[in-house]
C-alpha distance (Angstrom), angle and dihedral (degrees) to the residues before:
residue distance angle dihedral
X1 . . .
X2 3.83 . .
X3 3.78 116.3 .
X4 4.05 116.7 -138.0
X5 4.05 113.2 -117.5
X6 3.24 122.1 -161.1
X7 3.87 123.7 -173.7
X8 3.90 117.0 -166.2
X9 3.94 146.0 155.1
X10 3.80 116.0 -75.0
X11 3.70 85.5 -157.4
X12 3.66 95.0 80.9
X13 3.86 98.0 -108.3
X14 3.68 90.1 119.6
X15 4.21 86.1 -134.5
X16 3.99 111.0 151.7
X17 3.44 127.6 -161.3
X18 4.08 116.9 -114.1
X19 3.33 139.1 -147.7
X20 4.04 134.0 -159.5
X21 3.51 139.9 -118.7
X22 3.61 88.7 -88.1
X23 3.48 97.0 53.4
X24 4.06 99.0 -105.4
X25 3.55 111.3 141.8
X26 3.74 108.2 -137.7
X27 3.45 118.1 -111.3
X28 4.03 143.4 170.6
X29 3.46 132.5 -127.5
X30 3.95 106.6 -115.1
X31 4.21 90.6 -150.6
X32 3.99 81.0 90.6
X33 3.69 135.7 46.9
X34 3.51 117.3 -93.0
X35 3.77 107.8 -82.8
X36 3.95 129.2 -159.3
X37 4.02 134.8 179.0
X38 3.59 84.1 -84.1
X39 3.40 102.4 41.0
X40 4.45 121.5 80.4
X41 3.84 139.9 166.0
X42 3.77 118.0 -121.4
X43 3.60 126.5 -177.7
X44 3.53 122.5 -95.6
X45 3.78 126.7 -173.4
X46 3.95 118.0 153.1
X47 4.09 137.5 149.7
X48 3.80 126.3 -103.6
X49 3.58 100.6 -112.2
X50 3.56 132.4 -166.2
X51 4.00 115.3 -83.2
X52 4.31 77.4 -11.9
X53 3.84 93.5 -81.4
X54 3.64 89.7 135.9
X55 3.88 89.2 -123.8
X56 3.66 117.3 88.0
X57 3.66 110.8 55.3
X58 3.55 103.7 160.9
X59 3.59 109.5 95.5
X60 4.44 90.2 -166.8
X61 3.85 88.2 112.5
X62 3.97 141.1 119.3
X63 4.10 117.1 -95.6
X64 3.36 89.3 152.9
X65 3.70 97.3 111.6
X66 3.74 89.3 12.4
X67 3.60 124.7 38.8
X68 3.67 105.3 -136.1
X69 3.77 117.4 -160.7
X70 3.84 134.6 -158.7
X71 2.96 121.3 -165.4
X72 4.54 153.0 142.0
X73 3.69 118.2 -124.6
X74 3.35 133.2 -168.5
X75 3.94 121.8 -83.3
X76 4.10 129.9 -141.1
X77 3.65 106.6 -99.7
X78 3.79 108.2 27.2
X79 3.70 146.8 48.3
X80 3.66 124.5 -118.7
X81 3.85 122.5 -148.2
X82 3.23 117.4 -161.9
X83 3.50 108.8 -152.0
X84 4.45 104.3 167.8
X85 3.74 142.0 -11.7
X86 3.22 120.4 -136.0
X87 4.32 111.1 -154.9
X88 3.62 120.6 -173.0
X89 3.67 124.9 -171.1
X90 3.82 119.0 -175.2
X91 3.93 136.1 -179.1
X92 3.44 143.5 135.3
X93 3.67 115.9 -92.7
X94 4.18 91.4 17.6
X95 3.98 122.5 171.0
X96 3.50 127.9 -170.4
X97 3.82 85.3 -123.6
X98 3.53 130.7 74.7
X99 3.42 110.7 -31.3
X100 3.79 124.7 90.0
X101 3.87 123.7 -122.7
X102 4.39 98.3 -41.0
X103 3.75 104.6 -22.5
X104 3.49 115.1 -144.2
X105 3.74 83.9 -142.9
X106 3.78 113.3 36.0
X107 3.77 117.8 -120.3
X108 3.82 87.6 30.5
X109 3.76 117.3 139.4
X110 3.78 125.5 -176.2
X111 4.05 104.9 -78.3
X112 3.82 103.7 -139.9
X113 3.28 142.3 18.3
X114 4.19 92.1 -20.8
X115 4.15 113.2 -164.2
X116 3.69 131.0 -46.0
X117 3.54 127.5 -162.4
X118 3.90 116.3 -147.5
X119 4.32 140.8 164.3
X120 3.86 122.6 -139.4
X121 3.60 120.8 -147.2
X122 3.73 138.5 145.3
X123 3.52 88.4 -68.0
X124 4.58 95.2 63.1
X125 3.72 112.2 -110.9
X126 3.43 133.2 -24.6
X127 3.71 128.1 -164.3
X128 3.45 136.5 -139.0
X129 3.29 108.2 175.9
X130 4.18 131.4 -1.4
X131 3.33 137.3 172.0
X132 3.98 93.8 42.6
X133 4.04 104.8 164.7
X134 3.90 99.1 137.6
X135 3.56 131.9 61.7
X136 3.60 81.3 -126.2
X137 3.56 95.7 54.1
X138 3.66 82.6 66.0
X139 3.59 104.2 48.1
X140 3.82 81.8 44.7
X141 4.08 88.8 64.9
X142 3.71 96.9 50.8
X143 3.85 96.7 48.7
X144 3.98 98.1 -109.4
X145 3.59 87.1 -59.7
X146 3.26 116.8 -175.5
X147 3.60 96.4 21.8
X148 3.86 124.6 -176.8
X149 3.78 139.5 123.7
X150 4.14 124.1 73.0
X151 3.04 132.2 -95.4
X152 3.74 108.6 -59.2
X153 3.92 94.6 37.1
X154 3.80 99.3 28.2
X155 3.93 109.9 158.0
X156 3.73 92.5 -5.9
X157 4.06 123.6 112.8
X158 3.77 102.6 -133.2
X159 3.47 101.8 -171.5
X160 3.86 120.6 90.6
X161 3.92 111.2 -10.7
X162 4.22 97.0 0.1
X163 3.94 100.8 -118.0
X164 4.21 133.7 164.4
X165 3.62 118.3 -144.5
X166 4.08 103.4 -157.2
X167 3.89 106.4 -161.1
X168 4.11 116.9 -158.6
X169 3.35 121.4 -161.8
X170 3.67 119.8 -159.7
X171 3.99 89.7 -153.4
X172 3.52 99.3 50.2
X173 4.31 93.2 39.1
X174 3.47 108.6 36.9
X175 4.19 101.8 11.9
X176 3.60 97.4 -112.6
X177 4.09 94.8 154.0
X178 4.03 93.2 -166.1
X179 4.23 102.6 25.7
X180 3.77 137.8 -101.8
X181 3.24 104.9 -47.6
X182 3.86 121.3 -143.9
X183 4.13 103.2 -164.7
X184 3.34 116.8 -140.1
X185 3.67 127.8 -107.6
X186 3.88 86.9 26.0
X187 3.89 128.7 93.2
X188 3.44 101.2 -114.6
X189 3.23 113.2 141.7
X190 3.70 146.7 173.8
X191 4.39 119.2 -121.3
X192 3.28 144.5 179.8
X193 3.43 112.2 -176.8
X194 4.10 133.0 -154.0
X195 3.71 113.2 -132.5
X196 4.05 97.7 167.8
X197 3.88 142.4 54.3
X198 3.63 86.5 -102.9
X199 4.55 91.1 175.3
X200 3.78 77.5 64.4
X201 3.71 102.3 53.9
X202 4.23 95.5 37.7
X203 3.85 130.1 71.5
X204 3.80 116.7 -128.3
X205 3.88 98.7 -84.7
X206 3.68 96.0 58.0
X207 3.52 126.0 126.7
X208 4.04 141.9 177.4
X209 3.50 131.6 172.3
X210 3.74 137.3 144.0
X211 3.66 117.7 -138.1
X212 4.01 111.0 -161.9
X213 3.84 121.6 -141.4
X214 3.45 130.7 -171.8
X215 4.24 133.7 90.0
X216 3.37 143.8 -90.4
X217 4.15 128.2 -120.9
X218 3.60 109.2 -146.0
C-alpha cells in the first residue's frame, strides 16, 4: 500500500513541491536566488560615487581631514547582487610596488591610513579590505586577478598611460555563490572610503575608480 507524501511551505504560502511524469521531483539550483514567475535578473553595472550621488566618480580626492566615502546603496524595491569590482588605478610611471596609482614621486605609497573598502548591513560594518596604500595592496585583495604580463610589466597595461585593473570577485574570494547582496528597502550599502590627500600623492594623469558589476532581482 503506497502512502501519499506531500511536501509544502511551512511559511504558510500553501506552495507544494511537484514532481513529473517521470517521477523527478523538481528542484532549483541554490547557486542563484530563489526565482518565481514574477521574479527576473537584470544587469546591473554602476560607479561608486561620492556620498552615492552617482556624480563624482573619481576617487583622486583629499579625506585626509575628512574621510570621504563612495559608495552604492541599496534601493526600495529591488535587491542588488554584487557579483565583482572592478578597480583601476592609472599613472604615468606606475609599478606594481609601492607606489599608489602614478606617484608623483616614485616609490611613494599613501602615508596614513590609505582607503578601505567596507559593506553595511544589519550587522554594522564589515570590511573587506583596509589599509590599501599600494597598488599592490590592491591587486593583493583580489587574488592577482586578472593576472598577465612578465615579469617587468606583470598585471600592468603598458600601452598609453600604464594602468592595472584588479577585479574582485566576491564568489571566488569570500564564497558568496550569488554576490553581496544589498536588500532592498534597507541601508546597506557598499563604501570605499578616502582617508588621504590622494591629489597630493598622484601626478596629473592619475586615475582610480571602481566600477561595480553584478545584477539586480526584481
Amino acid at each position: 500500500m503506497s502512502i501519499s507524501i506531500k511536501i509544502e511551505d511551512g511559511e504558510g504560502s500553501g506552495k507544494r513541491a511537484k514532481v513529473n511524469s517521470g517521477g523527478y521531483l523538481f528542484v532549483q539550483d541554490s547557486n542563484l536566488p530563489p526565482l518565481e514567475d514574477s521574479n527576473r535578473q537584470v544587469v546591473y553595472r554602476n560607479f561608486l560615487s561620492l556620498n552615492g550621488a552617482g556624480v563624482t566618480t573619481d576617487m583622486i580626492v583629499d579625506g585626509s581631514t575628512t574621510p570621504q566615502l563612495f559608495f552604492i546603496e541599496a534601493i526600495p524595491n529591488k535587491d542588488i547582487y554584487i557579483t565583482s569590482l572592478s578597480i583601476l588605478l592609472q599613472g604615468d610611471g606606475l609599478t606594481l610596488g609601492n607606489d599608489f596609482a602614478g606617484s608623483a614621486t616614485a616609490g611613494n605609497p599613501l602615508p596614513t591610513n590609505g582607503c578601505r573598502i567596507y559593506y553595511e548591513d544589519r550587522n554594522g560594518e564589515i570590511n573587506i579590505g583596509t589599509d590599501l596604500t599600494t597598488n599592490f595592496s590592491f591587486t593583493r585583495l583580489c587574488q592577482g586577478n586578472v593576472a598577465f604580463g612578465d615579469n617587468t610589466t606583470a598585471f600592468i597595461k603598458t600601452d598609453g598611460v600604464p594602468a592595472i585593473f584588479p577585479t574582485l570577485s566576491f564568489k571566488k574570494v569570500f564564497g558568496f555563490n550569488s554576490g553581496l547582496r544589498l536588500l532592498r528597502g534597507t541601508k546597506d550599502r557598499l563604501v570605499l572610503e578616502v582617508n588621504d590627500d590622494l591629489p597630493n600623492i598622484v601626478n596629473t594623469n592619475a586615475a582610480f575608480n571602481i566600477i561595480v558589476n553584478g545584477f539586480e532581482l526584481i
